[in-house]
C-alpha positions in Angstrom: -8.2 -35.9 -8.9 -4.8 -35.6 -7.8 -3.8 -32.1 -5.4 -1.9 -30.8 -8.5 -4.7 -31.0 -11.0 -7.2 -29.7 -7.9 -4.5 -26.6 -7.3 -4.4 -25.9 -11.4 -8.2 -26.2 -11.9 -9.0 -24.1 -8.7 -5.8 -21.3 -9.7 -7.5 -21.3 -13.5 -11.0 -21.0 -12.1 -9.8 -18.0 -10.1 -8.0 -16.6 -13.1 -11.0 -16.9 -14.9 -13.4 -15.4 -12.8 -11.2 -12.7 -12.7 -10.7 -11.4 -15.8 -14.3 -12.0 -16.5 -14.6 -8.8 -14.1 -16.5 -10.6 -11.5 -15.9 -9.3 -7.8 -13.2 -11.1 -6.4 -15.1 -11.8 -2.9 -17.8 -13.9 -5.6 -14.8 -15.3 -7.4 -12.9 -16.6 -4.4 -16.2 -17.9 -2.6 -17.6 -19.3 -6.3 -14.2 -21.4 -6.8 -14.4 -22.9 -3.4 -17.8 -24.4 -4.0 -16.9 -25.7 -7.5 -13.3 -27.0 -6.3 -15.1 -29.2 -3.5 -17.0 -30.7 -6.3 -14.4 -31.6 -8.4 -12.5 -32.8 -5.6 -15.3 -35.3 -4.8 -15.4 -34.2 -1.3 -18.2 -31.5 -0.8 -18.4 -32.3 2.6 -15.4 -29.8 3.3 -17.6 -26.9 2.9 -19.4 -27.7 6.2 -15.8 -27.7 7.9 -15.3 -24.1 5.4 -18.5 -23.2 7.2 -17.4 -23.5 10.7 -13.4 -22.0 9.9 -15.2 -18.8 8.5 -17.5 -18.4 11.8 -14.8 -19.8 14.2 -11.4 -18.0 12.9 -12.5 -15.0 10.9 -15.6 -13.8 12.4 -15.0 -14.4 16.0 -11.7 -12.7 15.3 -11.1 -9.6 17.5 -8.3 -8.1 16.0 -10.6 -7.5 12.7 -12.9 -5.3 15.0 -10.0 -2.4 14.4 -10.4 -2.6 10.6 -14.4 -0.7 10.6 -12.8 1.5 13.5 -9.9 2.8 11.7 -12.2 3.3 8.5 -14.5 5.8 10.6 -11.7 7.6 12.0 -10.8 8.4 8.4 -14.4 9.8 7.4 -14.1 11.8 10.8 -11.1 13.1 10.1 -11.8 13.6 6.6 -15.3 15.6 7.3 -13.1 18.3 9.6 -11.5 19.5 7.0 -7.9 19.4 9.0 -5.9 18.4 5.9 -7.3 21.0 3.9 -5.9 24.1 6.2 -2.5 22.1 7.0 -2.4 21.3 2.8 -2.9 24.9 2.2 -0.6 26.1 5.3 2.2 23.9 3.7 1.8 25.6 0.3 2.5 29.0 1.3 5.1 28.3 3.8 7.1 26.6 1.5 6.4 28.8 -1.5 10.2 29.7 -1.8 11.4 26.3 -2.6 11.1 24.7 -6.1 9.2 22.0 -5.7 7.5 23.0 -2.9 3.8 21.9 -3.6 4.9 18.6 -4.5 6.9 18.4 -1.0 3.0 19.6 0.7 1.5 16.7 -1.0 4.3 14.1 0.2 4.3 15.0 3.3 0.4 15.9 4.1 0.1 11.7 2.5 2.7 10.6 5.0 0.2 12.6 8.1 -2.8 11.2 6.2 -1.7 7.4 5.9 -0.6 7.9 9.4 -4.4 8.8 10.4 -6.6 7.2 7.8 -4.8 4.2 6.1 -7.6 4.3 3.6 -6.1 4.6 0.1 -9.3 5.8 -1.8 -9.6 8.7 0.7 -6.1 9.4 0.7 -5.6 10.0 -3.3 -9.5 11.8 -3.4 -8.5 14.2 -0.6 -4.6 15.5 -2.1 -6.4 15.1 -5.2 -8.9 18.3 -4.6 -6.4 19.8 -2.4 -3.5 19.9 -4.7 -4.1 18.6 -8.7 -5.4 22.1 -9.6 -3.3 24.2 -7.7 -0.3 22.2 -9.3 -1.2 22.2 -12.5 -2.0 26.2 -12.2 1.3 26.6 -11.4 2.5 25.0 -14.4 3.4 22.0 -12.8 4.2 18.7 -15.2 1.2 16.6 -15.3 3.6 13.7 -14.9 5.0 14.6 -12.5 1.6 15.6 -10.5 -0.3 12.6 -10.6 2.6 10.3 -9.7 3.2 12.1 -6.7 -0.1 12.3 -5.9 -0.7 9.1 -6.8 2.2 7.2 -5.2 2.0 9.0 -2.1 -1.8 9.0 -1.2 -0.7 4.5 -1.1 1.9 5.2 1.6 -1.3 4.5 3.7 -1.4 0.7 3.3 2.3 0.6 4.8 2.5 3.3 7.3 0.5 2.0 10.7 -2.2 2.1 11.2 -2.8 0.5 8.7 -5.9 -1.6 7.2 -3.6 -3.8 5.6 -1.2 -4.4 8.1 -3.8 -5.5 10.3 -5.2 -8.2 8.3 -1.3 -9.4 7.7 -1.3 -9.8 11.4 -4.2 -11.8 11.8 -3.2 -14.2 9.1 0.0 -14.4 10.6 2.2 -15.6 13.8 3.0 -11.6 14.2 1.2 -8.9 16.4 -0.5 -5.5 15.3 2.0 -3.9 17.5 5.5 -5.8 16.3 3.4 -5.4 12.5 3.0 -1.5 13.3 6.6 -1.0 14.9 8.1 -3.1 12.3 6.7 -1.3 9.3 6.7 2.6 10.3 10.4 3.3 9.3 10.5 1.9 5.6 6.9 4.0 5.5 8.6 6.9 6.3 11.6 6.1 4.4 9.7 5.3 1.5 8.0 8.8 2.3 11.3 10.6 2.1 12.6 8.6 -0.7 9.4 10.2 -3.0 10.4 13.5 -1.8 13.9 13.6 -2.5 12.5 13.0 -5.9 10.7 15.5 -5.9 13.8 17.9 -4.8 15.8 15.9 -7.6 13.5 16.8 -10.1 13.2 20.2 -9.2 16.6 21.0 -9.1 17.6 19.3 -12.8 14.6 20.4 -14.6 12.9 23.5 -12.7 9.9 24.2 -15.2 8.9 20.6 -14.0 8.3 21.7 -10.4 8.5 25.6 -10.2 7.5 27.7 -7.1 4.1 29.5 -6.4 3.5 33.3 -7.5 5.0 36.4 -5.4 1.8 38.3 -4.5 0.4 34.8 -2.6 3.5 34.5 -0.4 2.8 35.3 3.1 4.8 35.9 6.3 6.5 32.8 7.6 6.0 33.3 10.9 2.2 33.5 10.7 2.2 30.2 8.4 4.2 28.5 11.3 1.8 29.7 13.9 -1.5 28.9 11.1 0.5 25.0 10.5 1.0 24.1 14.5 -2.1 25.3 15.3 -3.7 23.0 12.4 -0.7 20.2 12.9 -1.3 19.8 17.1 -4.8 17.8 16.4 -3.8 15.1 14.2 -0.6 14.9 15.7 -2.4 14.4 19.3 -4.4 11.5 17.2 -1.2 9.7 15.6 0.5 9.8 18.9 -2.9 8.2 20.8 -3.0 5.4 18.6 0.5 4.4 18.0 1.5 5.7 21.2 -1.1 3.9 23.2 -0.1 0.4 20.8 3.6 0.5 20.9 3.6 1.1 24.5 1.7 -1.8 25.2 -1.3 0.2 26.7 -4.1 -0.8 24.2 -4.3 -3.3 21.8 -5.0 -2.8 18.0 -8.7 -2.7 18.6 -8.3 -0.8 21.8 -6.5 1.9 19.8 -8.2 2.2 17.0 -11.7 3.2 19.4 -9.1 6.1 21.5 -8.6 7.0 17.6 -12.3 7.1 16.8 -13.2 9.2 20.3 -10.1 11.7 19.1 -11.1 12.2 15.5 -14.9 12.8 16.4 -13.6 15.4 18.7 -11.8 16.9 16.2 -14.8 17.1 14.1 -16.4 18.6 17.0 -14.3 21.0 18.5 -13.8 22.3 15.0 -17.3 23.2 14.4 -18.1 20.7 11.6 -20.2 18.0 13.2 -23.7 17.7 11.4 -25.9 14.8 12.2 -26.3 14.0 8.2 -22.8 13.9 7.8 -22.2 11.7 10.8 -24.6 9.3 9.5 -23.0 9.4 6.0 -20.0 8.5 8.0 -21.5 5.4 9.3 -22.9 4.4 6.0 -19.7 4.7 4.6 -17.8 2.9 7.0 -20.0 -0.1 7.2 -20.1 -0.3 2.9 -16.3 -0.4 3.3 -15.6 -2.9 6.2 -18.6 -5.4 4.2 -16.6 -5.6 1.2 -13.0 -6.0 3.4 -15.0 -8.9 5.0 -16.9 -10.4 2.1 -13.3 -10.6 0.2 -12.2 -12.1 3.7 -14.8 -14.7 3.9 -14.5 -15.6 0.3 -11.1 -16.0 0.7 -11.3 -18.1 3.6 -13.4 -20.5 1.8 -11.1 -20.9 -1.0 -8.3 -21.6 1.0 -10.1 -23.6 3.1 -11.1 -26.0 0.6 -7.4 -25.5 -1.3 -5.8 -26.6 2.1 -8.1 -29.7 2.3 -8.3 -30.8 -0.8 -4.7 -30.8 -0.9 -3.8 -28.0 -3.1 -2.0 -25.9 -0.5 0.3 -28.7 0.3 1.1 -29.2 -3.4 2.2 -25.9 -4.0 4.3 -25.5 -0.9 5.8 -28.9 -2.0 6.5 -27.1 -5.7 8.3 -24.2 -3.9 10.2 -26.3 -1.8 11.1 -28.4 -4.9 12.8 -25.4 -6.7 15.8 -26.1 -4.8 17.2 -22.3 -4.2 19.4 -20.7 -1.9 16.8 -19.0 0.9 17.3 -15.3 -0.8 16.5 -16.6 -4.1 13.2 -18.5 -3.4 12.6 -14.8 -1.3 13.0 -13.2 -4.6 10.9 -15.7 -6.4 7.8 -15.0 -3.6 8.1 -10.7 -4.0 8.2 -11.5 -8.1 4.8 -13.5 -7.6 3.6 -10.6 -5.3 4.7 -8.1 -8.0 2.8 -9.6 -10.8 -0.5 -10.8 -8.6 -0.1 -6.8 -7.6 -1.3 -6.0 -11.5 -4.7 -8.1 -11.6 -5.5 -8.3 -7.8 -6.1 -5.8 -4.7 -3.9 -6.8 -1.9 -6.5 -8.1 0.4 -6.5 -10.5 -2.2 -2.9 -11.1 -2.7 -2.4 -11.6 1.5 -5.1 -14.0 1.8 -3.7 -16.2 -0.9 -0.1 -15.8 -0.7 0.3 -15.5 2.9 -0.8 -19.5 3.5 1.8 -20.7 1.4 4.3 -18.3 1.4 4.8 -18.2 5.6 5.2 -21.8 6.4 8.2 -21.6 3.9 9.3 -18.6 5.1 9.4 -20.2 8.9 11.0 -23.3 7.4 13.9 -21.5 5.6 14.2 -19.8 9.7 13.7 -16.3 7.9 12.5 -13.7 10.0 8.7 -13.7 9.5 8.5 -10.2 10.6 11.4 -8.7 7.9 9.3 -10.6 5.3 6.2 -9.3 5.6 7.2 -6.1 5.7 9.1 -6.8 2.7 5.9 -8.0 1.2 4.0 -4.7 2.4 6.4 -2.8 0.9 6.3 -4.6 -2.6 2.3 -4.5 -2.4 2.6 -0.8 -2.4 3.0 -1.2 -6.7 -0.3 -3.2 -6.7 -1.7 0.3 -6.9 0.0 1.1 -9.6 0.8 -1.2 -12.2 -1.7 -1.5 -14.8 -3.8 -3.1 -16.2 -5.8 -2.8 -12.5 -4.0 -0.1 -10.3 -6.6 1.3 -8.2 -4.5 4.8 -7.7 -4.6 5.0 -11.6 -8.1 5.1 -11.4 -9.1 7.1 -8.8 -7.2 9.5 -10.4 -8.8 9.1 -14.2 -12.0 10.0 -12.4 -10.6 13.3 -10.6 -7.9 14.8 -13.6 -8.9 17.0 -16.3 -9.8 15.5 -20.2 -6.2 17.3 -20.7 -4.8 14.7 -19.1 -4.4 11.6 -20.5 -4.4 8.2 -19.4 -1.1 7.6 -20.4 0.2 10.5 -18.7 -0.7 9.4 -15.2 0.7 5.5 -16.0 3.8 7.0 -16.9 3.8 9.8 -14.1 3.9 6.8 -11.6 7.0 4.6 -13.5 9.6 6.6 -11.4 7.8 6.1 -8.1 7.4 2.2 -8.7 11.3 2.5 -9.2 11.7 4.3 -6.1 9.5 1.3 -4.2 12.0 -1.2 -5.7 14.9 0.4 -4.2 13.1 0.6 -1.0 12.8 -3.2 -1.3 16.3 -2.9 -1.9 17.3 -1.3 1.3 14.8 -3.4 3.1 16.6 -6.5 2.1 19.8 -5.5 2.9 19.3 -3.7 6.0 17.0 -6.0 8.0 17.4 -3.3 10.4 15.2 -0.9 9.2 12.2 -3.7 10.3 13.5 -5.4 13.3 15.2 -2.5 15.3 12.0 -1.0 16.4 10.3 -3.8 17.2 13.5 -5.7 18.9 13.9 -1.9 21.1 10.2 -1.7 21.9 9.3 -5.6 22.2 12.3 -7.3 23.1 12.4 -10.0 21.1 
């Protein structure tokens, strides 16, 4: 067989598998076997073999990823977020709006702690869907905040995703990190400006809580800082310690560990059964990160040997189009893979064909996968297969329908375009950090 036929047969095998509803780490791993087969060569799985124990699980950068995800269940079994959630509501109480604006801005301190998207939607999910909707908040308007925000947590560091971008990349977690935090915190503001826009031009949409619930500003401000100071004191020991070149991402993400279970400590809420639920937890999560990892390793191994990665860099190459074009061509694909795959998915795949092109076109590797980052924020989202859409099916009320959360989330997916927007036009935004921090 010819490369091209190998790269259809293997891309409509993987399709396949897919929509059959088989787990992609099976469907990634399954095509490699029967694409070494058709190729006549199925000798290359020996060579898979020894890529998947020599680059991915020797790699020590991927030691951070079941770190960060015990930080999160630490931090989520102290109950922090709930007291700064419910600090927020009250101290904004006066503004219209204002319980949307606690939800925005307790997902930008969670993503910047937990990076896990699951954890970040389930938590401002019990904190804040009833409250809101008690209020006589629109239900549109409720889960797409909730929704859209809780997934600031794959793009503001440190983040899950953003670490396996590195490793599959020429970038560092640090330059990945420095580069991505202000279009995460833009995008952050962007939702809740929204939020005040909606507010102001139709009030009943977003109205403020009840009078007798108010209470006085200056104890909420003394109740938030002292609820604010040990999360903060985590953010700034990870990042802190990464951007200042004092750890590495691995190093980091254990100081993150020690301060979470210290928080959980000092806070009076560490029980051995928990703890141990912690670990389960964390070790269920990291094994299916890594399966889909492996599975993709194999796939692309075997698409790289067999020839099919060469093919259908040669295709994109063959399209002829100005640099910024082909660019747009790469965040459509990302766009639509976003609605049928998870983005550990999309980055393993995309990330081996796109990058070389990338380097060849002498397009900052760095703007573009932040770019990328930012555009997998819709994958989600979008139906048919938006994981935000449903984890919250499983938490809203019957009332609630289906429909009603898709649609809730439409102006939110606008808002990410624009921030690709801004991204693209004000490189910026990604490189100034990194360039201040790094240098180069």
């Amino acid at each position: 067989m010819t490369p091209e036929i190998i790269a259809l047969c293997m891309g409509g095998l993987l399709l396949l598998g897919l929509f059959m509803g088989h787990p992609l780490a099976f469907v990634l791993g399954g095509t490699a076997v029967i694409g070494a087969f058709l190729a006549g060569k199925p000798m290359v799985l020996g060579i898979v073999v020894n890529r998947i124990f020599g680059d991915v699980l020797d790699n020590y950068t991927l030691i951070a990823i079941p770190l960060f995800v015990l930080m999160a269940r630490f931090l989520s079994d102290s109950e922090v977020t709930d007291k700064m959630f419910e600090s927020l509501r009250l101290l904004m109480s006066n503004v219209r709006g204002g319980l949307a604006l606690a939800v925005v801005f307790i997902s930008i301190l969670l993503a910047a702690t937990t990076g896990i998207i699951g954890a970040s939607i389930t938590v401002t999910s019990m904190m804040a869907l009833r409250p809101m909707l008690r209020y006589g908040y629109c239900p549109k308007l409720t889960t797409g905040v909730i929704a859209s925000s809780g997934c600031l947590g794959i793009l503001i560091p440190p983040s899950i995703m953003l670490i396996l971008m590195s490793s599959y990349s020429p970038l560092s977690v640090g330059e990945l990190f420095a580069g991505a935090l202000i279009p995460g915190i833009t995008l952050g503001l962007l939702y809740a400006a929204w939020v005040v826009f909606v507010a102001w031009k139709n009030p009943e949409r977003a109205p403020s809580v009840q009078t007798e619930e108010k209470v006085s500003r200056h104890v909420l401000i003394k109740m938030l800082l002292v609820e604010a100071l040990p999360p903060l004191a985590l953010i700034f020991g990870i990042l802190g310690s990464m951007l200042a070149g004092i750890a590495t991402a691995t190093e980091a993400s254990a100081i993150g560990v020690l301060l979470a279970l210290l928080i959980v400590i000092f806070r009076g809420k560490f029980r051995w059964k928990t703890f141990l639920g912690a670990l389960y937890e964390t070790g269920r999560t990291s094994a299916m990160i890594l399966f889909i990892v492996v599975g993709a390793t194999a796939f692309t191994g075997v698409f790289s040997i067999t020839g099919g990665l060469a093919a259908a860099q040669d295709l994109m190459r063959g399209l002829n189009m100005e640099p910024w074009l082909l660019i747009f061509v790469m965040l459509l694909i990302t766009f639509i893979l976003g609605c049928f795959l998870d983005w550990t998915g999309i980055v393993l795949l995309s990330f081996p064909i796109f990058l070389p092109v990338v380097q060849e076109m002498g397009v900052s590797v760095l703007w573009f996968v932040v770019l990328v980052a930012v555009v997998l924020q819709t994958s989600f989202l979008t139906p048919p297969f938006g994981y935000a859409l449903f984890y919250l099916r499983a938490i809203t009320p019957k009332s609630i329908k289906t429909m009603d959360i898709i649609t809730g989330v439409i102006p939110f997916i606008g808002l990410i375009i624009l921030m690709c927007f801004l991204v693209a036009f004000f490189p910026s935004l990604v490189t100034w950090l990194p360039q201040t921090l790094y240098g180069n």
